[in-house]
N, C-alpha and C positions, 0 to 999 in steps of 0.2 A: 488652531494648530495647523500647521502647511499638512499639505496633504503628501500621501507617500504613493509615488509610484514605480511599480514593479515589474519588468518583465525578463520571463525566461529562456535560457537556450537549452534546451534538454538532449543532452548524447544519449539515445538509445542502442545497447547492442542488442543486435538480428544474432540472440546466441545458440539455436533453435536448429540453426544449418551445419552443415559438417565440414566447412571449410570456407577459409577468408573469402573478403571481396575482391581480393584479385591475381590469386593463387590459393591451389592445394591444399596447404597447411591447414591442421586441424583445428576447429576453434575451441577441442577440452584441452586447453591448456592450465588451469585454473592451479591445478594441484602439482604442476608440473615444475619441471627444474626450472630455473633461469634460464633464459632464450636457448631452452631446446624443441621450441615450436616455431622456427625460422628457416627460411629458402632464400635463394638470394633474389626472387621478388620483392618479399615483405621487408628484407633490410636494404633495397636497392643498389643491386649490385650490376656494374654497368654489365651492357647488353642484355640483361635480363627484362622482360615487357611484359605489361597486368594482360590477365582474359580479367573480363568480367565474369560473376557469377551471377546470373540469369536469376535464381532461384531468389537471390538476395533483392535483387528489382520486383520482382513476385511479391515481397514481403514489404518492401517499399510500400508498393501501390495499394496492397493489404490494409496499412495502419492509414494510409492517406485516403482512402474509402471511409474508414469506422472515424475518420475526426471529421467527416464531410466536404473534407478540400476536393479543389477542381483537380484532377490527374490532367497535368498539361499532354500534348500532344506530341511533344518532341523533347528530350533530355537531353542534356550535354556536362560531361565532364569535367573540369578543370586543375589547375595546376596551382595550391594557395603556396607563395614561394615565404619560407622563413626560416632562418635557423634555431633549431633546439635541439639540444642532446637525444634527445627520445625520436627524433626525426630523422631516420638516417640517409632517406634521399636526400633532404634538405631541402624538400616540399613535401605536403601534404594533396593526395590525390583528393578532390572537393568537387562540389556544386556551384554555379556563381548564377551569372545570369537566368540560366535557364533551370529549376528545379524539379523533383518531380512532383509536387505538389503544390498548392498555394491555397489560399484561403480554410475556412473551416473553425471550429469552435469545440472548443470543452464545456460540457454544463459542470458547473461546482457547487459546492455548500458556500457563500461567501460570506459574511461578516452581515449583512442584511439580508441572509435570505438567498434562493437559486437563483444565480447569474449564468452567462454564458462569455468566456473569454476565448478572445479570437486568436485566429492560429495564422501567424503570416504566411509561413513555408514549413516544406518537411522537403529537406534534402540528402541524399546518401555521400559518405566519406568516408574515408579508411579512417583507424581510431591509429593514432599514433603510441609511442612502448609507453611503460609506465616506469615513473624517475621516484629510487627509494633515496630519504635522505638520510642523513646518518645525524639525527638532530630537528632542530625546526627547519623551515628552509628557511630564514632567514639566520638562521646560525648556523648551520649545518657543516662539519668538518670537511665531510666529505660529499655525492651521490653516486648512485649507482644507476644504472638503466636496465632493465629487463626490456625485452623486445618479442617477448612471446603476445603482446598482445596488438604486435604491429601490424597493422592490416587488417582487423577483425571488421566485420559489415558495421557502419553507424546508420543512424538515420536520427538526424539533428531535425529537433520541433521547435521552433521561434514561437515566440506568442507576439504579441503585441504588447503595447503595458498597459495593460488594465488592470493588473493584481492591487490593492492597496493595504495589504497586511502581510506579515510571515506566513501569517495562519493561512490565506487564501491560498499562499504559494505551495503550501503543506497539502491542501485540500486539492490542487488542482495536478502534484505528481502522485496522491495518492489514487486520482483518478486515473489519470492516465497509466501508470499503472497498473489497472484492474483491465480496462482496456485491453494492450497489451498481452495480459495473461488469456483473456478470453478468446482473443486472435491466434494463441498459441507458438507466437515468434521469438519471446523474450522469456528469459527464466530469472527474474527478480533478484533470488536468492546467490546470483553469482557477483561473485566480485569486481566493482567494475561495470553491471548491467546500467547502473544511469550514472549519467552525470550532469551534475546542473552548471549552467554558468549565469549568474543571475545579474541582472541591471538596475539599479536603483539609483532613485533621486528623488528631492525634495521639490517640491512642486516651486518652481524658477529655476532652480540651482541647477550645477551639472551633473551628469552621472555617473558613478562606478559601477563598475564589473570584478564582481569577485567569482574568481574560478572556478571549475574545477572542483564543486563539491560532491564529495559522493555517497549523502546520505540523505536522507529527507528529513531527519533531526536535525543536522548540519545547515542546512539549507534555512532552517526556521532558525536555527540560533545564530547564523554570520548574519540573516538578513537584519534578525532583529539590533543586533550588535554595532552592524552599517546604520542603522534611522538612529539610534541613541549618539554614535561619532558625530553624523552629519547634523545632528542637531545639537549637540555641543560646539563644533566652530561656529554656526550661523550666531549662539547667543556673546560667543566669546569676538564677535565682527570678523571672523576668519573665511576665506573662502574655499570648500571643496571644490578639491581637484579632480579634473576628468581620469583617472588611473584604472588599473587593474591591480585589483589587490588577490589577495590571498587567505582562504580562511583557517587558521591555524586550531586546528579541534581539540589539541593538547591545552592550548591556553583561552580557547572562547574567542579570540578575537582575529580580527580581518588585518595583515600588515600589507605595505606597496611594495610591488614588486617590478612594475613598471610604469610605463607612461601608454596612456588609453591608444591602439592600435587603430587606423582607419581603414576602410577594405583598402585603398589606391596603398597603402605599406607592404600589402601580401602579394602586390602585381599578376591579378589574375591573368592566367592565359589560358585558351584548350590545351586541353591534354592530347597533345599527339599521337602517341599510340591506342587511343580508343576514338573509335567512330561515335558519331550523336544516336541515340535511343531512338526511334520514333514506337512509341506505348500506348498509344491509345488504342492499336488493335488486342493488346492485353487486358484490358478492362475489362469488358462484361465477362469475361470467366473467373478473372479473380474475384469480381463483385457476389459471383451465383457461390462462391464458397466461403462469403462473410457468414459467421456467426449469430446469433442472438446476441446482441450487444448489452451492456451493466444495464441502461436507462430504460430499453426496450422492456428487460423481463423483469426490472422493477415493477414498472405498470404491470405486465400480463401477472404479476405475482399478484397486485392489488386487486385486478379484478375478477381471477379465476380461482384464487383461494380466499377471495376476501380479507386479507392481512391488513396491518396501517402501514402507511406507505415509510415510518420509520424501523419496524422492523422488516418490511421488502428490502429498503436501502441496506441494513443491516447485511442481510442475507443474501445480495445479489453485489455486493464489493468484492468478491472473490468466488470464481468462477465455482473453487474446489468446494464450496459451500454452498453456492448455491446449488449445482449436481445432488452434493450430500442431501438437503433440502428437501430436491423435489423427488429422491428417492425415499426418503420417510414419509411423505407427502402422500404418495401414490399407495399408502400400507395402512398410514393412521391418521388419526385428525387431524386437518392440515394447519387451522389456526393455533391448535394446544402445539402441535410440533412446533410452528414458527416463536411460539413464545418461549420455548424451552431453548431450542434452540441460539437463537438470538440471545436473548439474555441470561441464559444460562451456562448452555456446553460452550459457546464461544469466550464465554468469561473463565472458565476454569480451565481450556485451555489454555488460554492468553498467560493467564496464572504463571501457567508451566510451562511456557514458551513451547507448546506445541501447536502442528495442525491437524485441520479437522479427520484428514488421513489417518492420523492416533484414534478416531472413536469408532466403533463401527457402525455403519446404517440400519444393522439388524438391531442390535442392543438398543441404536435411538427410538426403532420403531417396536420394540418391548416396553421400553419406559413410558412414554406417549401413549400407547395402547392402556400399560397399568392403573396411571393416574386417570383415565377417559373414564373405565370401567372401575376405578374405588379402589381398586386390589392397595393401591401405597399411596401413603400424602405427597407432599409436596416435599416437605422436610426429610422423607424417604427419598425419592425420588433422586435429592439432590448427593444424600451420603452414597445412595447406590453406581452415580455417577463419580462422584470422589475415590469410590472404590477401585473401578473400574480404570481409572485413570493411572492412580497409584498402585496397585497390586495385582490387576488382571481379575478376571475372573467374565461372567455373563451373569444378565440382569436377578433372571431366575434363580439362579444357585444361588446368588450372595443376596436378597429375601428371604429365602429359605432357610441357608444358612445361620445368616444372623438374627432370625425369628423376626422380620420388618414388614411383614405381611401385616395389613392395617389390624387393627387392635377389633374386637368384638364388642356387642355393647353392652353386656357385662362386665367385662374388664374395664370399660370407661367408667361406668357408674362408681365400680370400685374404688378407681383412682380419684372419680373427683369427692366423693365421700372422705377418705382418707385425707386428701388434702385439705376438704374446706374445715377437717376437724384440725388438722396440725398448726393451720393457718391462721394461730389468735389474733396474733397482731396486725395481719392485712385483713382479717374478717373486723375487727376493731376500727380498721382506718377509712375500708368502706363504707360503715354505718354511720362513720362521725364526718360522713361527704367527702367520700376522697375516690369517686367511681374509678380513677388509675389502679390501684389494689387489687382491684377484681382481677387485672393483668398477670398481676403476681402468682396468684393463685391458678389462674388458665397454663403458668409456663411451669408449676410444679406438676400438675397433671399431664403435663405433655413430656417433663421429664418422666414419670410413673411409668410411661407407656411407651415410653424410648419415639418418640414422636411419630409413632402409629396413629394416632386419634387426630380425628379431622378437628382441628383447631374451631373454627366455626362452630360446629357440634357443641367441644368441647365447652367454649363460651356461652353456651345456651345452657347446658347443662348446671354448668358451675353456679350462672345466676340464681337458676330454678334452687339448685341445694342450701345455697345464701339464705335467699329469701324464706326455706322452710328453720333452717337453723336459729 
C-alpha cells in the first residue's frame, strides 16, 4: 500500500493578550457582536499604520523555545498580497523569508511507538475575519464576514511531513496543544484558537491542502477522507490534482475550491511601515520564564512518585491536571492518587464533559486517603465520586450519610452465610466444576453489603463457607 504523507500548517492564536497584533482592539471579542471589535487598522483603512505589539513577539519566542527551534537573530515582516472577502487590506500582514523561529521538534505517540516530528518554522501573522456561509460553501446562497477577528496575534507552526496517519496528526495537535496551555499564551476552548491547514499525498502523487480546519476531530476525519479520494483515483488511473480543497463537516467530505497557490502568487514584499526585529537580545529572559514542559514533568512524575510512565503521560497532557495531581500528591499517596485519578476521576468527568476544576483537591485527597487506610472499597470510592459530581455534597458526609463506611466483619460473615444458603443453583454448578459460580455468589454478597466488603475478603470467605456447606 503507497505510503501516506502528512504535513501541517497550524494557526495558533496568542489569545492570552489584550489586544491585536497591530493595534488596540481587544482580543475578547468571542461573544461579541459582528465586527464591533474593529479600528480602522484591523480593517485597513487608508492612512491608518500597524504598531507592533511587543508582548505578542514575547509569546512568539515563548512557544518557539518550548518546540526547540533556533530564535533567529533578526525578524522581518511582510506583505502576503491576495484578494479575499475576509481580507480587507487586500493583504495579509505575514512572515516570508526571515521568520522567528526555525527548526525544532514535537515528540508524539505515533502509530509505532514515540517519534519526533520536525518543525520547519514558527512565524507570527495577523489572522484574517472569519466568512459565515449561508449553506455549504460550495453551495452557499449567500456569505457574510465578520471582521472582529481581523488582526488577532497568529503564530503559524509548519512541520515538515513526516505524519503518516490521521491518527499521528491528531496526536501531534493534541500535543501541541498541551504545550501551549502549559506556556499559558493560548486558551484552547475559544473559538477559532487552532486552525489546521493540512498537506497530504500519496507517496509519488501530488499533493492537497485542505484548509482551514478547525477541530482536531475535523482534522482526522478530512484527512482520513483525502487518503480514501486519493486512493480511489490512483485505482480508477486517474490523476490527483495539486488543489486546495475544503473540508465540509456537515457532509464528511473535502470539495475544490481552488487551484494549489505557489508563494511567487502572494508576491511577498517588506512591510513598509514596520521596521526589521532584531530578538536575539530578547531570549535569555524569555527563556529564564519557560515552564516545566508536558515531557519534562512526565519523567520527574516517573521518577519522584514512581508512577508508569502511562499514567504520568495520563496526568501531565494537561497542565490543570497535572497542578490538580501534584496537590493530592503532596496530602496522600502519590501512586493510589495517580491511579484514581488517571483512570478514574478523569473518566467520569470526561463522562460529563467536564474539567478537572469541577473536582475538588481536598475531596480527592479524602477519597485516596479513605481507600489507603480501609475506611471505603473501591466500589465506594467510586459511587462517592459519582455523587459528588452529580449532587454535590463532600466525601465524608455522603459515607456517612448513605451508611458506605466499609462493612464490619460480622456483617460480612452474615452476608456471605446468607447467600451461599440462597445460592442453590450456583452452589450446585460450582461442585459440578464450574469454579465461574463461586463469582455469582461473591457479587450477591457484595450486593448484601451495598459494596462495603473488600471483594478479595469477601472471595476468601465465600470459598471457606462452600467448602464447609
Amino acid at each position: 500500500m503507497e505510503e501516506v504523507i502528512i504535513g501541517l500548517e497550524i494557526h495558533v492564536q496568542l489569545n492570552r493578550l489584550h489586544s491585536k497584533l497591530f493595534c488596540s482592539c481587544s482580543t475578547g471579542y468571542h461573544n461579541a457582536e459582528p465586527n464591533s471589535h474593529t479600528c480602522p487598522v484591523c480593517l485597513g483603512l487608508p492612512g491608518s499604520l500597524p504598531v507592533l505589539n511587543r508582548k505578542a513577539v514575547e509569546y512568539g519566542i515563548k512557544v518557539g523555545l518550548a518546540l526547540g527551534c533556533k530564535i533567529e537573530e533578526e525578524t522581518l515582516f511582510y506583505r502576503k498580497n491576495y484578494y479575499y472577502p475576509d481580507l480587507p487590506k487586500g493583504f495579509q500582514i505575514s512572515q516570508y523569508d526571515y521568520p522567528l523561529a526555525t527548526g525544532g521538534q514535537i515528540l508524539i505517540k505515533g502509530d509505532d511507538g514515540e517519534r519526533n516530528i520536525r518543525i520547519t518554522r514558527a512565524h507570527m501573522e495577523e489572522d484574517p475575519g472569519r466568512l459565515v456561509h449561508a449553506g455549504t460553501i460550495d453551495k452557499a446562497r449567500y456569505t457574510m464576514v465578520d471582521y472582529n477577528r481581523c488582526g488577532m496575534p497568529l503564530l503559524e507552526v509548519v512541520t515538515m511531513p513526516d505524519l503518516r496517519s490521521p491518527k499521528e496528526a491528531r496526536s501531534l495537535l493534541d500535543k501541541l496543544r498541551s504545550i501551549l496551555e502549559y506556556l499559558d499564551v493560548f486558551d484552547g476552548n475559544l473559538e477559532g484558537a487552532m486552525r489546521v491547514d493540512a498537506n497530504i499525498s500519496l507517496s509519488g502523487g501530488d499533493r492537497t491542502e485542505v484548509k482551514n480546519i478547525s477541530s482536531f476531530k475535523g482534522v482526522e476525519k478530512a484527512l482520513s477522507y483525502e487518503i480514501t479520494r486519493q486512493r480511489n483515483l490512483r485505482r480508477r488511473s486517474m490523476k490527483v490534482v495539486q488543489e486546495t480543497r475544503h473540508y465540509d463537516e456537515l457532509r464528511n467530505i473535502t470539495v475544490s475550491i481552488r487551484s494549489k497557490e505557489e508563494a511567487h502568487d502572494y508576491r511577498y514584499f517588506p512591510e513598509p511601515d514596520l521596521v526589521p526585529l532584531r530578538i536575539a537580545a530578547w531570549v535569555p529572559a524569555i527563556k529564564s520564564t519557560l515552564p516545566e514542559l508536558p515531557d519534562a514533568r512526565r519523567e520527574r512524575f516517573v521518577s519522584e512518585f514512581g508512577l508508569t510512565d502511562d499514567h504520568a503521560k495520563s496526568l501531565t497532557s494537561e497542565v490543570k491536571v497535572a497542578d490538580f495531581y501534584e496537590a493530592v500528591a503532596a496530602k496522600a499517596p502519590a501512586k493510589l492518587a495517580a491511579v484514581w485519578i488517571a483512570d478514574v476521576l478523569k473518566g467520569e468527568l470526561n463522562y460529563r464533559g467536564l474539567g478537572i476544576e469541577s473536582f475538588k483537591e481536598s475531596h480527592a485527597v479524602d477519597i485516596v486517603n479513605m481507600l489507603d487506610s480501609s475506611q471505603i472499597t473501591e466500589d465506594v470510592a467510586v459511587e462517592v465520586i459519582r455523587t459528588i459530581l452529580d449532587k454535590g455534597g463532600d466525601p465524608g458526609g455522603i459515607v456517612k450519610a448513605k451508611g458506605l463506611g466499609k462493612a464490619g466483619d460480622e456483617a460480612v460473615i452474615r452476608a456471605v452465610r446468607e447467600a451461599v444458603a440462597e445460592c442453590t443453583a450456583a452452589l450446585a454448578d460450582y461442585r459440578a466444576g464450574s469454579p465461574r459460580a463461586l463469582n455469582y455468589i461473591v457479587g450477591q454478597v457484595m450486593k448484601k453489603t451495598r459494596g462495603r466488603a473488600d471483594p478479595g475478603e469477601v472471595h476468601r470467605l465465600v470459598l471457606q463457607e462452600v467448602e464447609r456447606a
